[in-house]
N, C-alpha and C positions, 0 to 999 in steps of 0.2 A: 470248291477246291481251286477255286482260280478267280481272279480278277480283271480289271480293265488297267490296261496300261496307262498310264502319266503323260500327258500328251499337251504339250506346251506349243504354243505360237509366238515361233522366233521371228525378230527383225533381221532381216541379214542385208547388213553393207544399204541401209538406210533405204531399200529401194524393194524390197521383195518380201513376204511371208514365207515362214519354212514351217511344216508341222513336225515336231523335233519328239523325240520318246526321251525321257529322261529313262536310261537302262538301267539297275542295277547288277542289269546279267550280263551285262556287255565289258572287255574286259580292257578295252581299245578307247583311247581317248574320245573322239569320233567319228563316227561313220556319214557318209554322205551318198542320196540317191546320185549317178548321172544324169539320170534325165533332170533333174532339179538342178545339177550342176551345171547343164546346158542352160537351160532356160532361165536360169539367173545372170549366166554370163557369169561366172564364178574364175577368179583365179587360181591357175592350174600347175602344179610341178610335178615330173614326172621325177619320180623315185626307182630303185632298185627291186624289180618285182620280185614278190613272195606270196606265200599260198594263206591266208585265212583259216584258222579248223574252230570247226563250229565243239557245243557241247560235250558231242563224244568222241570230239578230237578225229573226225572226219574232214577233208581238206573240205575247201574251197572247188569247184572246177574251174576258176578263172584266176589269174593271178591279181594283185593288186599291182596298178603302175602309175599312177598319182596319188596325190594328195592335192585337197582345195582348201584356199586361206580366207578366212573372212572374220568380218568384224562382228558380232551381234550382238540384240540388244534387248534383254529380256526384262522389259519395264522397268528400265531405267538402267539395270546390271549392266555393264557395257566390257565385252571380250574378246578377244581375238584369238580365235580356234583352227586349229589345224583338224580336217576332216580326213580319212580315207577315204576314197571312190570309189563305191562297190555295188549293186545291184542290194536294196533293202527292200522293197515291197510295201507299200501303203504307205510308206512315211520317207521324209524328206531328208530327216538327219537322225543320227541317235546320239547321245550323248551316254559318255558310259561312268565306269565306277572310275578311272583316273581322274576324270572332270571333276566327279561329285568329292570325289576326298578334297585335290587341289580349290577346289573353291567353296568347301566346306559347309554341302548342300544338306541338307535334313529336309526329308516330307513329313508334312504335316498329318494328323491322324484321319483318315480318311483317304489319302490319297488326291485331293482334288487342288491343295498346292504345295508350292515346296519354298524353300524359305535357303537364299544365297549369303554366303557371309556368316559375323559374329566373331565371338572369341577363339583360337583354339587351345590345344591343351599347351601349350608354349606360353600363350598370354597376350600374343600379337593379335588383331583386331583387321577386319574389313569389312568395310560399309555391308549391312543387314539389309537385303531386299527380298519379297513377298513375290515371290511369283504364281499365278493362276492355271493352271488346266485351263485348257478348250473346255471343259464340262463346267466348270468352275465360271469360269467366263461368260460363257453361253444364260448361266443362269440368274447372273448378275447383270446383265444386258439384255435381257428377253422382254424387259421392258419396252425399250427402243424400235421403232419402226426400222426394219434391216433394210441397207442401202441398193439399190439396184443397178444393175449398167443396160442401159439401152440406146440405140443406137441412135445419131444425128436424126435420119428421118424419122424417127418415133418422137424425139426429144420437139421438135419441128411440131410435128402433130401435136401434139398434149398443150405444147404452149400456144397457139394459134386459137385450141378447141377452149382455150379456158382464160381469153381475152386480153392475152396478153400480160395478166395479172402477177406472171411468173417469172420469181427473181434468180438470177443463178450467183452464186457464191464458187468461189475456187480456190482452194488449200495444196498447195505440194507438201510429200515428204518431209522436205529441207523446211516449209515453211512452219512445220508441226514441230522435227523436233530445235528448230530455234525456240520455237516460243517455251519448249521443255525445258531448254536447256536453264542452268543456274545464271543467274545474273550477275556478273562481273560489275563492281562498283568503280568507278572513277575517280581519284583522289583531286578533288578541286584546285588543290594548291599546285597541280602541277597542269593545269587547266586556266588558273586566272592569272591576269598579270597582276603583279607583286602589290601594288598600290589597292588592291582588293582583298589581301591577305589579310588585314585587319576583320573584313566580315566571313573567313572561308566559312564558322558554323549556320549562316545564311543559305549554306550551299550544301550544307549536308541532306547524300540520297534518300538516307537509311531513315532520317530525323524530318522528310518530306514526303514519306509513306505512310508516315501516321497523321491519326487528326489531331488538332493545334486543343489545349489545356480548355476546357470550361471557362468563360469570362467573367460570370457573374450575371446576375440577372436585370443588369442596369445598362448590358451591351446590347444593344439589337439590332440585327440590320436588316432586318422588314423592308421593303420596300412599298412604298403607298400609293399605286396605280391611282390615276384621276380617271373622272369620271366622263360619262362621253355626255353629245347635247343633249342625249332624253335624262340625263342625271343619276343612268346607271354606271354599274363597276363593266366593264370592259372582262374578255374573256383572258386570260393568263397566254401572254405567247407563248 
């Protein structure tokens, strides 16, 4: 007689995770924990308070006296939501039935994603994104060695005990969704001086992401390493 809620991992403001409830019982654009609002450092406006009444139209006991702005970014979907500030319990933000109409969300059967976008009944069109559950996620990823955080001195230890051998790698935020981002092409002719206008299709991005035509089988460009003094082939640098 009941289910598990919809429970999505949002990006918010490029810098934090939120665990967000997609609601459909929620009746409020949406909701946001405080303590999550603190701890993101969340942008904050104080509004005209008023009371919240839950299902049987029983108040609130606190009033509501902001609202928080943020950007988010739900694999790829990218929105700027206005939240209420209210005490929610287990989860970070909610998202309710205003959102889901406005951005014309459908879940998928099963409950484990829900899908942004598409046509509506008008005719007008917004980009179609797939988005995953935590459960959904979790099971698609369960492959994956899950990452750990420990500390300097521990970091210290592990590399020392195991000779050194240990490479470190570092990715920001910003440096991840750069590389997401779409690729903005450059128009060469407005790049080369004029006297090169003759070769701009030389210069085409789009036309030097592919590989170049078949040549025939009388092209080859083999390369013929010589031999060393004992009269053998040498190892391939």
């Amino acid at each position: 007689m009941h289910c598990e809620p919809i429970v999505i991992s949002t990006l918010v403001n490029n810098t934090s995770f939120a665990r967000t409830m997609v609601d459909t019982g929620c009746l409020c654009y949406g909701l946001c924990d405080p303590t999550y609002a603190t701890r993101a450092n969340l942008k904050r406006i104080e509004i005209k308070p008023f009371y919240m009444e839950a299902f049987d139209r029983e108040k609130a006991r606190r009033p509501i006296r902001e609202v928080a702005v943020t950007d988010l970014d739900l694999e790829g979907f990218t929105d700027r939501v206005w939240f209420y500030i209210t005490p929610l319990g287990g989860y970070d933000m909610y998202l309710g039935m205003p959102w889901i109409r406005k951005r014309r969300v459908k879940i998928d059967k099963g409950g484990e994603r829900i899908r942004i976008g598409g046509e509506s009944p008008s005719g007008d069109w917004l980009p179609s994104v797939t988005v995953r559950s935590e459960e959904a996620f979790s099971k698609e990823t369960s492959q994956f060695a899950p990452a750990r955080l420990i500390s300097a001195a521990a970091w210290v230890s592990v590399k020392n005990r195991r000779g050194g051998g240990t490479q470190v790698f570092a990715a920001s935020m910003a440096d991840i969704n750069k590389a997401l981002q779409k690729k903005v092409y450059t128009d060469p002719k407005q790049k080369l001086p004029s006297h090169f206008h003759a070769y701009l299709s030389v210069f085409d991005q789009k036309a030097s992401e592919t590989l170049p035509p078949p040549r025939g089988s009388k092209v080859d460009h083999r390369i013929e390493l010589g031999k060393d003094k004992r009269g053998q082939e040498p190892e391939v640098p």
